[in-house]
Backbone as numpy.savetxt, mean C-alpha at the origin, in Angstrom:
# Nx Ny Nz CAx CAy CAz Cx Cy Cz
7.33 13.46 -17.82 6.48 14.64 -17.82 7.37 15.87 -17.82
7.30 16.70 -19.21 7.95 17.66 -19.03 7.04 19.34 -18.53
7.93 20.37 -18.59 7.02 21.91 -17.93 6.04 22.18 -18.57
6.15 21.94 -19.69 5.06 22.20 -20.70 3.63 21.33 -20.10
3.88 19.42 -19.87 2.64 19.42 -19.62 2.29 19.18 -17.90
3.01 20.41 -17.12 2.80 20.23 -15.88 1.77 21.84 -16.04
2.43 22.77 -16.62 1.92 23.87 -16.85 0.68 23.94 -17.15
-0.02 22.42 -18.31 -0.87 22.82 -19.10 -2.12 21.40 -18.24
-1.70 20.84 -16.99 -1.99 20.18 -16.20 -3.14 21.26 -14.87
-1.63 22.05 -15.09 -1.89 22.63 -13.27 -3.11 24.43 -14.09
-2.96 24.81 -15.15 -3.32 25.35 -15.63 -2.47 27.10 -15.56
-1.46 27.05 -15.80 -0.22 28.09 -15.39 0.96 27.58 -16.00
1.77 29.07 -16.10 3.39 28.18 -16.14 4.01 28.76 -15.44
3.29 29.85 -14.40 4.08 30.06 -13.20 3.81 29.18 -11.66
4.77 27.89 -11.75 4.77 27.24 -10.70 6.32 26.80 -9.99
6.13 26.25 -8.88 7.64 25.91 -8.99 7.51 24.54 -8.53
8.62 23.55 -8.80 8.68 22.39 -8.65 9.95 22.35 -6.87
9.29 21.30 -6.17 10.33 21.01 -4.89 10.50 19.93 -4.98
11.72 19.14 -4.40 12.26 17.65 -3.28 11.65 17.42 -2.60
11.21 16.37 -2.13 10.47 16.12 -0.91 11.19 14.41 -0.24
10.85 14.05 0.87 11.58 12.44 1.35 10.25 11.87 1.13
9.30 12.15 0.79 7.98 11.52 0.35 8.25 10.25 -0.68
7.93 8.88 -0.59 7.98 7.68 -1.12 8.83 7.11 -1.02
8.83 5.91 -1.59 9.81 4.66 -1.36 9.91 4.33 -2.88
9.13 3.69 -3.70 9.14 3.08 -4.54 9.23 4.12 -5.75
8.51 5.27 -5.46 8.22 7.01 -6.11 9.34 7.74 -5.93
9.51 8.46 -6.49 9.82 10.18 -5.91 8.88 11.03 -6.06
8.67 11.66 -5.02 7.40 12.57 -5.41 7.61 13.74 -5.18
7.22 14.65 -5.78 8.00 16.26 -6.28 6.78 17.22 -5.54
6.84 18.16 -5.30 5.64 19.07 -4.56 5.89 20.29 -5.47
4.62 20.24 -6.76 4.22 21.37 -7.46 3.14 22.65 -6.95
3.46 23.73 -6.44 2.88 24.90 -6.42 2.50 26.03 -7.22
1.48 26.10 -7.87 0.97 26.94 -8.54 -0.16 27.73 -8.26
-0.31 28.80 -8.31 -1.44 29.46 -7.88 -2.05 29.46 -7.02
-1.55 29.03 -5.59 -1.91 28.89 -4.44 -2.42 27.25 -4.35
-2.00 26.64 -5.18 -2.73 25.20 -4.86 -1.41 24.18 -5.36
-1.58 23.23 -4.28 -0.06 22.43 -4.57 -0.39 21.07 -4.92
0.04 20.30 -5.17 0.16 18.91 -6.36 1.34 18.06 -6.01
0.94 16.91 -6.36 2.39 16.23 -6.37 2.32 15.46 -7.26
3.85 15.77 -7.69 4.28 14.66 -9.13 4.63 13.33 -8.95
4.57 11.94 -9.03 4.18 11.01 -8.56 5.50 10.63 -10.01
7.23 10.44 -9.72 7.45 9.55 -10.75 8.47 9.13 -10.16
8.72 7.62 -11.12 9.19 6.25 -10.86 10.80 6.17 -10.38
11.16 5.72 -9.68 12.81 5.64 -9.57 12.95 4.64 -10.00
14.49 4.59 -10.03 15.47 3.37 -10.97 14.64 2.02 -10.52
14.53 0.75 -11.46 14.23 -0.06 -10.91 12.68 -0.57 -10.75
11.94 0.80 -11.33 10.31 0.64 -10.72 9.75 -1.08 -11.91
10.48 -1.25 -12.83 10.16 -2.26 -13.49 10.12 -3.70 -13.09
10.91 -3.60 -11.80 11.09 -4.64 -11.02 9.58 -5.15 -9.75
9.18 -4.31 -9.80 7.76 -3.84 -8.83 6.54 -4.96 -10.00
6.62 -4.87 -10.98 5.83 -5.90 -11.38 4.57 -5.06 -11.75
4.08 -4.03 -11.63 3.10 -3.40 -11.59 2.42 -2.96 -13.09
0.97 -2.71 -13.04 0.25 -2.65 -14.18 -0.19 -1.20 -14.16
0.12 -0.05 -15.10 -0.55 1.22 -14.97 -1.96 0.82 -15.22
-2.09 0.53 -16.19 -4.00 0.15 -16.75 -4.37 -0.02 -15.65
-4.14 -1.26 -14.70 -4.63 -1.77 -13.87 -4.96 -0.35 -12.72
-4.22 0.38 -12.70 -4.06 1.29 -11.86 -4.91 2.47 -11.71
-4.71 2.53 -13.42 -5.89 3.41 -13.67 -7.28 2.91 -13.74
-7.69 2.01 -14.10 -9.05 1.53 -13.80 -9.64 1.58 -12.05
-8.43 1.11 -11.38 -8.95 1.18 -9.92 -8.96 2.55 -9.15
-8.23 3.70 -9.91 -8.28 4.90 -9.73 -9.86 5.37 -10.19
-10.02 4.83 -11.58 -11.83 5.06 -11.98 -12.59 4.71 -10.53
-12.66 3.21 -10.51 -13.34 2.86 -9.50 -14.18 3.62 -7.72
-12.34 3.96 -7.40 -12.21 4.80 -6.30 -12.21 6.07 -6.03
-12.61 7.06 -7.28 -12.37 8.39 -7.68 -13.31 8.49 -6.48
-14.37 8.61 -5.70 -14.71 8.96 -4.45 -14.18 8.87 -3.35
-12.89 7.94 -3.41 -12.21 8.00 -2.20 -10.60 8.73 -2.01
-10.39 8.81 -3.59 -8.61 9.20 -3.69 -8.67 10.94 -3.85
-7.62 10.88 -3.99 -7.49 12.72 -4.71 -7.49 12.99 -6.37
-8.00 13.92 -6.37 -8.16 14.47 -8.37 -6.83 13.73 -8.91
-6.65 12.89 -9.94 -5.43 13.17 -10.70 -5.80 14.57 -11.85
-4.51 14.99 -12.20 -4.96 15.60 -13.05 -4.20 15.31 -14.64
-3.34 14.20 -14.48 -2.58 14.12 -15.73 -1.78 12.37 -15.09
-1.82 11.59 -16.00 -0.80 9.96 -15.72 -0.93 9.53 -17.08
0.98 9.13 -17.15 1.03 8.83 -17.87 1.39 7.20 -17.98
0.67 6.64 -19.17 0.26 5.03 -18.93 1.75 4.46 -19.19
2.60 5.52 -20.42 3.64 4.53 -20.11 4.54 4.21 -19.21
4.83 5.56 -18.60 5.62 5.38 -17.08 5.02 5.41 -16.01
4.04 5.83 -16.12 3.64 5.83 -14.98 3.41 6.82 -13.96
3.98 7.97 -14.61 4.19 9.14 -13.87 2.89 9.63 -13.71
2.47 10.82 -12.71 1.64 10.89 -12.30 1.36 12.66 -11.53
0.28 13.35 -11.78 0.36 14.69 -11.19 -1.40 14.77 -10.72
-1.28 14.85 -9.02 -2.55 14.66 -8.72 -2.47 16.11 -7.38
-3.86 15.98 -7.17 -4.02 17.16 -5.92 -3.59 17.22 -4.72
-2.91 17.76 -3.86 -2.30 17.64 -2.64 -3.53 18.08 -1.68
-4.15 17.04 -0.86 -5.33 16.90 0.06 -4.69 17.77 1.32
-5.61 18.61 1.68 -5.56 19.33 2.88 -5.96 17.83 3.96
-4.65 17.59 4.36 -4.97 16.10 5.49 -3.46 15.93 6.07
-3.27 15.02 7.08 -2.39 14.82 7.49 -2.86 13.00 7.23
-0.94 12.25 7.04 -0.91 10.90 6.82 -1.51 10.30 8.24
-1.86 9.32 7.87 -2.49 7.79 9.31 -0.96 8.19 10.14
-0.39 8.29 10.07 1.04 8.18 10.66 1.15 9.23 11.02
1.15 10.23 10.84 1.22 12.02 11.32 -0.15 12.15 12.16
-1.04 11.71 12.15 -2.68 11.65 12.68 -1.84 11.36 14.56
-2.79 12.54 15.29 -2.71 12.53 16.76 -4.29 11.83 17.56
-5.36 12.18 16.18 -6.50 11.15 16.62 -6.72 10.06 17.31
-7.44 10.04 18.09 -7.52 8.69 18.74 -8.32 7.24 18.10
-8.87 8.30 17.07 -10.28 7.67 16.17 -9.53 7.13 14.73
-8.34 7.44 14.81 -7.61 7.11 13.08 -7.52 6.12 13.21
-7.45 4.62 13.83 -7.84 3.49 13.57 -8.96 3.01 13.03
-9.95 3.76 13.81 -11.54 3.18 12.90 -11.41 3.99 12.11
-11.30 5.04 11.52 -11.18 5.89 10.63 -10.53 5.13 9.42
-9.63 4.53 9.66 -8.66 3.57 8.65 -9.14 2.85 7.92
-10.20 2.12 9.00 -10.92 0.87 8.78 -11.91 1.21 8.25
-12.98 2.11 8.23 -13.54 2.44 7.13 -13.58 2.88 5.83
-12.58 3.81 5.35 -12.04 3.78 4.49 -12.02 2.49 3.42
-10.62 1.84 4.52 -10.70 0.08 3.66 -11.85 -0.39 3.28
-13.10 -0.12 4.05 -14.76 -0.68 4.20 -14.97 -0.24 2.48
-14.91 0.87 2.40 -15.35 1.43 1.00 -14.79 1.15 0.18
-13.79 1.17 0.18 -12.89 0.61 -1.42 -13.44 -0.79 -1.20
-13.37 -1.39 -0.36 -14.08 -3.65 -0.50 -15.48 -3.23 -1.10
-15.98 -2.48 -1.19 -17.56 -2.35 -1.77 -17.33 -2.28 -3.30
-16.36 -1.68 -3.94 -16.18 -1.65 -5.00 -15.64 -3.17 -5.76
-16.23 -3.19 -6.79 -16.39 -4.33 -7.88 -14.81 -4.69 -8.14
-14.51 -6.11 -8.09 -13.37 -6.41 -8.65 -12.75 -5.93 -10.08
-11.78 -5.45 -10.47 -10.86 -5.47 -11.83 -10.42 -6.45 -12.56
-9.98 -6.61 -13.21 -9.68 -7.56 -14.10 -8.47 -8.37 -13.58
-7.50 -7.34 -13.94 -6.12 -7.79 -12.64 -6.22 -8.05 -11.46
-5.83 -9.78 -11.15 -5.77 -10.48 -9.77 -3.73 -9.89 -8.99
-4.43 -9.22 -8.06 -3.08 -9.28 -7.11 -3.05 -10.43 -6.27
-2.10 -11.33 -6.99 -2.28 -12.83 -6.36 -0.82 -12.79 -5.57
-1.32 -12.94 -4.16 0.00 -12.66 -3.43 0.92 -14.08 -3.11
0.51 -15.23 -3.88 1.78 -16.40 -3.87 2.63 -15.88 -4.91
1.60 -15.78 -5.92 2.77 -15.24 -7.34 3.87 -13.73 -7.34
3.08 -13.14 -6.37 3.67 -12.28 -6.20 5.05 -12.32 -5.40
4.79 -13.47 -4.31 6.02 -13.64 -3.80 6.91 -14.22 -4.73
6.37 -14.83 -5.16 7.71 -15.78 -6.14 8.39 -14.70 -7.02
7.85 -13.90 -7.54 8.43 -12.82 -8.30 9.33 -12.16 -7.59
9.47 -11.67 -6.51 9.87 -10.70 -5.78 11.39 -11.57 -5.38
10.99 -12.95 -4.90 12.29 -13.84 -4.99 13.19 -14.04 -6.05
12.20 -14.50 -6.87 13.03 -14.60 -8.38 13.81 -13.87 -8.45
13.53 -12.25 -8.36 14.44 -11.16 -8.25 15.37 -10.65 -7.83
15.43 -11.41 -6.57 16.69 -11.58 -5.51 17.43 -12.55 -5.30
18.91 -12.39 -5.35 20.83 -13.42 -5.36 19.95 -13.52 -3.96
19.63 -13.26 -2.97 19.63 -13.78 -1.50 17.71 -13.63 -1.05
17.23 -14.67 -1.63 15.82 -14.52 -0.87 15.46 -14.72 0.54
14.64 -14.17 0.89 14.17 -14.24 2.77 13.44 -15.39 2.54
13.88 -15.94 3.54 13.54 -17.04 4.04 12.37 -16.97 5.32
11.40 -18.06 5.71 10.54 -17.51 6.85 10.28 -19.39 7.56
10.60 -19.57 8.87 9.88 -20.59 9.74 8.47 -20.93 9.24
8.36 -22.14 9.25 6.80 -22.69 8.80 6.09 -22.00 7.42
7.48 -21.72 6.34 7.14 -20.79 5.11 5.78 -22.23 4.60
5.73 -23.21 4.09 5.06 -23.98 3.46 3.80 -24.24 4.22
3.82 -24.46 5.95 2.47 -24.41 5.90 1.97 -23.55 6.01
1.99 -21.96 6.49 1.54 -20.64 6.42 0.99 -20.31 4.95
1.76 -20.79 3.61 1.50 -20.88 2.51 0.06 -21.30 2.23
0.53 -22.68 2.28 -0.97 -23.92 2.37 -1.96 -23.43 3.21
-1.91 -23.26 4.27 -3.11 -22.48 5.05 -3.90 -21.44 4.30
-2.81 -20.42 3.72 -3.25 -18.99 2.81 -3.70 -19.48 2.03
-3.22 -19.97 0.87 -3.91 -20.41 -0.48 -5.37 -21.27 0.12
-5.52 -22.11 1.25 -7.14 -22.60 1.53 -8.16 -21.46 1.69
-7.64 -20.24 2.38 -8.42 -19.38 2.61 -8.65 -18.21 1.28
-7.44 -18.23 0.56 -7.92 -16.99 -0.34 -8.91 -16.76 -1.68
-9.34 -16.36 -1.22 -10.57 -15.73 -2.60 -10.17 -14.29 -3.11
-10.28 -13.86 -4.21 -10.00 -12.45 -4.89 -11.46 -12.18 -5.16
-12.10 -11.45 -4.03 -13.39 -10.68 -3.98 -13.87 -9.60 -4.65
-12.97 -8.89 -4.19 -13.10 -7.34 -4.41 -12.29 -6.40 -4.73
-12.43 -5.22 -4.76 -10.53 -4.40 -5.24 -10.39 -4.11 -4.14
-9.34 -4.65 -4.04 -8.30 -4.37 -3.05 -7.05 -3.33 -3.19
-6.32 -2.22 -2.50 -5.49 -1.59 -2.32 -4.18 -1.91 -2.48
-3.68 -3.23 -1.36 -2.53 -4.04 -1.59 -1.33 -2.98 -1.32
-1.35 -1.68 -0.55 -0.53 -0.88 -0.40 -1.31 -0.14 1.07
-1.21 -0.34 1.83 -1.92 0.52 3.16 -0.90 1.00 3.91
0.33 1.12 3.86 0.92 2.39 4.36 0.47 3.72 4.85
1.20 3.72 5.94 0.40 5.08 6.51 0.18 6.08 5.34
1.85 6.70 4.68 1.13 7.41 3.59 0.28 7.67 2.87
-0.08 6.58 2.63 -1.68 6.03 1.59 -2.74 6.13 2.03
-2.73 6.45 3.47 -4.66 7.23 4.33 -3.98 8.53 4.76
-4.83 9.13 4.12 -4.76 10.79 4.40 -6.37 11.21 5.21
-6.18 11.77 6.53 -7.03 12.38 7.43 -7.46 13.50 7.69
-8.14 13.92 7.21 -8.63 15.69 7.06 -9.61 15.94 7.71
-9.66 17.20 8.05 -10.65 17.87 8.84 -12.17 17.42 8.87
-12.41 17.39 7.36 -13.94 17.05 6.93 -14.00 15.27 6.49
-12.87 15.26 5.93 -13.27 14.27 4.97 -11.46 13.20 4.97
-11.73 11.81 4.78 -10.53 11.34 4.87 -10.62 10.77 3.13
-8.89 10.64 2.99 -8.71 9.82 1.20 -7.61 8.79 1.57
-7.75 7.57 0.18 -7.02 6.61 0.61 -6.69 6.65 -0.96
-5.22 7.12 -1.24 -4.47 7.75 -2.09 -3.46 6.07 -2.96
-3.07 6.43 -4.01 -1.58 5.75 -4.11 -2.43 3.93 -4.73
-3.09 3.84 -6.07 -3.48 2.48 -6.41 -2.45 1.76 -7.09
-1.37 2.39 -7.02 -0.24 1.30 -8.01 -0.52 -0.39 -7.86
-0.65 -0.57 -6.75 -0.88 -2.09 -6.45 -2.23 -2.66 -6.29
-3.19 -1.66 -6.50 -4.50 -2.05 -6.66 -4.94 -2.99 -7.55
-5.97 -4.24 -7.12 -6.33 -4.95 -7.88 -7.24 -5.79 -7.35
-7.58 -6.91 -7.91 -8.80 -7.88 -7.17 -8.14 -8.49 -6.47
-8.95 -8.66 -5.14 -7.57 -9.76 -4.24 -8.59 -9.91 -3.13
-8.42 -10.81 -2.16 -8.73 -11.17 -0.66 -8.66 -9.92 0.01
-9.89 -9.55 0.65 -10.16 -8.66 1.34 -9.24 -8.63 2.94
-9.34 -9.82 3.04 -8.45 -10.07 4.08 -7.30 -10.40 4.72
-6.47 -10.33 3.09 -5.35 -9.62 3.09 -4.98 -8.38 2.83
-6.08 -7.68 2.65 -5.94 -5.89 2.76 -5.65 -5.43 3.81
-7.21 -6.16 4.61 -6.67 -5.97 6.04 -5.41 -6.44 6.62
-5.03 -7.26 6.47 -3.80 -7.78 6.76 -2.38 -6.81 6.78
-2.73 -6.68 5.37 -1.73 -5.52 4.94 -1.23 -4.44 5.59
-2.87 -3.58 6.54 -2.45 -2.63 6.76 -1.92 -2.76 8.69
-1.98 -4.11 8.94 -1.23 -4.17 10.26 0.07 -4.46 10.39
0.23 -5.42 8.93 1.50 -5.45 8.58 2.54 -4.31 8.04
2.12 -3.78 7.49 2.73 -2.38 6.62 2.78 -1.57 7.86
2.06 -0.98 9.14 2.13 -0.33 9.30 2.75 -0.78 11.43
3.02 -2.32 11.31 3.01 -2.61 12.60 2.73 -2.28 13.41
1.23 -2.70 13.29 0.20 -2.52 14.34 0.33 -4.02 15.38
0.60 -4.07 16.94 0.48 -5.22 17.42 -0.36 -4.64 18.47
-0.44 -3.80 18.66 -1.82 -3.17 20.03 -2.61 -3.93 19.84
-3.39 -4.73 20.67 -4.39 -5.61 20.59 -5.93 -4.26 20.45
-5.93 -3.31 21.18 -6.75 -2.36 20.93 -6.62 -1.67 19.81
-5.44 -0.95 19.43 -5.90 -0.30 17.91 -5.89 -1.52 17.03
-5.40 -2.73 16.88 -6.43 -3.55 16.34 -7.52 -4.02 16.30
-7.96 -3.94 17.23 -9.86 -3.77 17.37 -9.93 -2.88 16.71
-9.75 -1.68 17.21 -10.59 0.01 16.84 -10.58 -0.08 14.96
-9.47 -0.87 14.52 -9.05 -0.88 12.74 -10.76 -2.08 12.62
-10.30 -2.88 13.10 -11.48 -4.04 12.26 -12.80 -3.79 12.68
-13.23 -2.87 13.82 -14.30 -2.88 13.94 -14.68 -1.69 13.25
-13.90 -0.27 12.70 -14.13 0.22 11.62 -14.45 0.19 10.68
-13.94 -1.54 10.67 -14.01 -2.28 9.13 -15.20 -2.80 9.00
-15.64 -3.33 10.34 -16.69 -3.83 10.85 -16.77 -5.22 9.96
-15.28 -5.95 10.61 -15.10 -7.24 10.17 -15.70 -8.33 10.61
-16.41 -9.04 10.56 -16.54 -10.33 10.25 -16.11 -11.44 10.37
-14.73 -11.27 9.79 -13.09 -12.41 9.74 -13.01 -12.89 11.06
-12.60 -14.47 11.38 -11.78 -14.73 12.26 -10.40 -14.09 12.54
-9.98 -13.44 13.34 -8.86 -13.14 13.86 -7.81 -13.63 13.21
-8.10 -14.95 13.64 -6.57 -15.71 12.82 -6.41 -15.84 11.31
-7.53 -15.77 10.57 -7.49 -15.91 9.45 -6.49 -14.66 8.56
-7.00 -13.09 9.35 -6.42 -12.12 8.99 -4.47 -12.09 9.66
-4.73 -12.53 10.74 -3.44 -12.96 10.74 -2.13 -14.33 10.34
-2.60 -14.72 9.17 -2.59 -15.50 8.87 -1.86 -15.01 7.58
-2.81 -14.13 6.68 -2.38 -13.73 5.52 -1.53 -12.35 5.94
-1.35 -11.96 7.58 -0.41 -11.18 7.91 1.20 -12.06 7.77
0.91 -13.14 7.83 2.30 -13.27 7.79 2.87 -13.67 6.65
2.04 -13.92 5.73 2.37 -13.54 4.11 2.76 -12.43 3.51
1.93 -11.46 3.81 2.20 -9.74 3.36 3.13 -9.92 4.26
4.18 -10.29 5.50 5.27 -9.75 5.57 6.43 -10.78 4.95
6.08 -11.85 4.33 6.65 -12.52 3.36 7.29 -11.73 2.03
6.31 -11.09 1.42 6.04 -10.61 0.21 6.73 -9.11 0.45
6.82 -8.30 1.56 7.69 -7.40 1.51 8.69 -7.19 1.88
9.12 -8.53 2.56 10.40 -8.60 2.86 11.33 -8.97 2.12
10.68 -9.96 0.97 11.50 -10.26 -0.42 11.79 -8.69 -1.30
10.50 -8.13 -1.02 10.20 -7.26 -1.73 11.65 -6.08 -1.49
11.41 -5.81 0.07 12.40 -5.19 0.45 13.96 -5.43 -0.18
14.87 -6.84 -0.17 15.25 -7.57 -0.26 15.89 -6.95 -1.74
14.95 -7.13 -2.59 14.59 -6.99 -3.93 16.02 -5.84 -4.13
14.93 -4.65 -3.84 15.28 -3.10 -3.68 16.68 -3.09 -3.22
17.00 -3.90 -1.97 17.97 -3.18 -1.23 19.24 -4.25 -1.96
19.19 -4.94 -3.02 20.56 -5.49 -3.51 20.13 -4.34 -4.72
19.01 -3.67 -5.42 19.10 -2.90 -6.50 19.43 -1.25 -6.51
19.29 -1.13 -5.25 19.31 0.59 -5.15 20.46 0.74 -3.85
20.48 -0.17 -2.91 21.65 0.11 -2.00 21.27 1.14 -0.89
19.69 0.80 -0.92 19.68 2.32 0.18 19.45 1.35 1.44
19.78 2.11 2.66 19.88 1.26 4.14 18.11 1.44 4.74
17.40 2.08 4.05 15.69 2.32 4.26 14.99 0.98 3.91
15.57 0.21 2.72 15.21 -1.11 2.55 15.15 -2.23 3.72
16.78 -1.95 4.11 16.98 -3.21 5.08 16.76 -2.60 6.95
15.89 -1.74 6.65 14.75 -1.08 8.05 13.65 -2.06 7.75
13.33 -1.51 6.66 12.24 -2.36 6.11 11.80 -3.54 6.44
13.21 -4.63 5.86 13.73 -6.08 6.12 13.40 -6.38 7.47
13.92 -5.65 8.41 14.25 -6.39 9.93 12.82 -6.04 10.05
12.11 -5.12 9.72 10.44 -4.63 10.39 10.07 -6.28 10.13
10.01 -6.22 9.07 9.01 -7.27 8.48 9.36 -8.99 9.37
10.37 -9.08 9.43 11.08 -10.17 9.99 10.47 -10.26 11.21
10.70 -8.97 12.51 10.27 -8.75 13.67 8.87 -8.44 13.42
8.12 -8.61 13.08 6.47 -8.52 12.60 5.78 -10.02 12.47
6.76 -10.44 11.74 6.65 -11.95 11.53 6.50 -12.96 12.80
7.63 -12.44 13.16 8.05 -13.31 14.49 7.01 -13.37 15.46
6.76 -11.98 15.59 5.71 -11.73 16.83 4.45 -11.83 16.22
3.78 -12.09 15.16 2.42 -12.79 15.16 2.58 -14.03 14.86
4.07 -15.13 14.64 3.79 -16.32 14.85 3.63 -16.90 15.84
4.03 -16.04 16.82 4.05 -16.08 18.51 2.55 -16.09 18.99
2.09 -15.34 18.30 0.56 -14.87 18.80 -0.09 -15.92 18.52
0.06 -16.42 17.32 -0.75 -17.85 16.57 -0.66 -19.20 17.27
0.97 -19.43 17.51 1.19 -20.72 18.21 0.40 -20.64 19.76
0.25 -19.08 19.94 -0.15 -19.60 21.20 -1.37 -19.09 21.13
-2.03 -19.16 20.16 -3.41 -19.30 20.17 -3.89 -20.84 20.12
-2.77 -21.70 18.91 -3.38 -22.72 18.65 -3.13 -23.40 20.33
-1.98 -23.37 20.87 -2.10 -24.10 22.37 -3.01 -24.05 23.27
């Protein structure tokens, strides 16, 4: 995306472009024009390795246009991206006491929406993410945690498949759940999953306050179950990144996911006892 079509995006060509530490997988640029700011949403070295479908992305952006922010310009071949900067603070910046159920509803609304075409199938996904990596993560009881997952999973609904704090934005009036790169049809209950994993949640209370937002349904274990898959899948993932880019934010990442792991297999074994 060059000035020309940020200019003819934002509707000006007096704007200025900033740096920001905003993303992992992104760089994301903070455009100001005319009193209203934007962010440019494009790919770093490597994003080809992520496996990801723009189409796919953009269809679930159709879908969710009531829950995300305006884009105002993406481009299908890279991917790049220039959308509205929401007056909100991230799930992670949030001092609320209520941003757990708050979370969880959110998630509630995007599961209402109709599956896509593209399955985010998270065995295949792991295998990819390995494939990709001279040194794959390895995990205790990887095959039956597997077998367990694959009995339980169904691809319901569109799913997010990215719940990072970044990705729920909390505003005064109104909350958005931003960022569909990984959006697709998948198990609802690895969404949920996702976002305790992504965001290591082990509070037995703000895990309530999330699912009863959600106003789940699920057995407990089931969602933790496909928690210890999603930290399968980003720890390769991590893994991936951190032999391709060399940054030490990856292998934070790594040990999260590892120590995430650990402590809900803990929770499980001694549930099953």
């Amino acid at each position: 995306m060059d000035e020309r079509t940020i200019a003819a995006a934002v509707g000006s060509t007096d704007f200025t472009i900033e740096p920001t530490n905003l993303g992992i997988s992104n760089e994301n640029l903070l455009v100001t024009a005319q009193d209203r700011q934007y962010f440019w949403r494009r790919p770093k070295a490597g994003a080809a390795l992520l496996a990801t479908s723009h189409d796919a992305e953009i269809r679930a952006m159709e879908l969710a246009a009531d829950l995300d922010v305006p884009t105002l310009y993406y481009d299908r071949t890279t991917g790049e991206k220039l959308s509205r900067r929401a007056q909100a603070v991230t799930f992670g910046e949030s001092a609320d006491a209520d941003r757990y159920r708050r979370a969880g509803q959110l998630v509630a609304f995007l599961h209402r929406k109709p599956p896509v075409e593209t399955v985010f199938d998270p065995f295949e996904k792991l295998e990819q993410y390995r494939s990709r990596t001279r040194t794959p993560v390895s995990f205790p009881h990887e095959q039956e945690i597997l077998d367990c997952a694959r009995s339980l999973w169904e691809p319901l609904c569109l799913c997010h498949n990215d719940l990072v704090c970044g990705n729920i934005l909390l505003g005064q009036d109104r909350d958005w759940l931003i960022d569909y790169e990984y959006a697709a049809a998948g198990d609802p209950r690895f969404d949920l999953a996702g976002f305790l994993s992504e965001n290591s949640i082990l509070d037995p209370a703000a895990r309530a306050q999330f699912l009863e937002g959600y106003n789940s349904s699920y057995p407990e274990w089931q969602i933790m179950v496909f928690e210890l898959v999603a930290d399968m899948i980003w720890a390769n993932w991590a893994q991936m990144l951190l032999e391709t880019r060399q940054d030490p934010v990856f292998a934070e990442i790594l040990r999260d996911k590892q120590a995430h792991f650990e402590n809900i297999l803990n929770k499980l074994v001694d549930r099953k006892n």
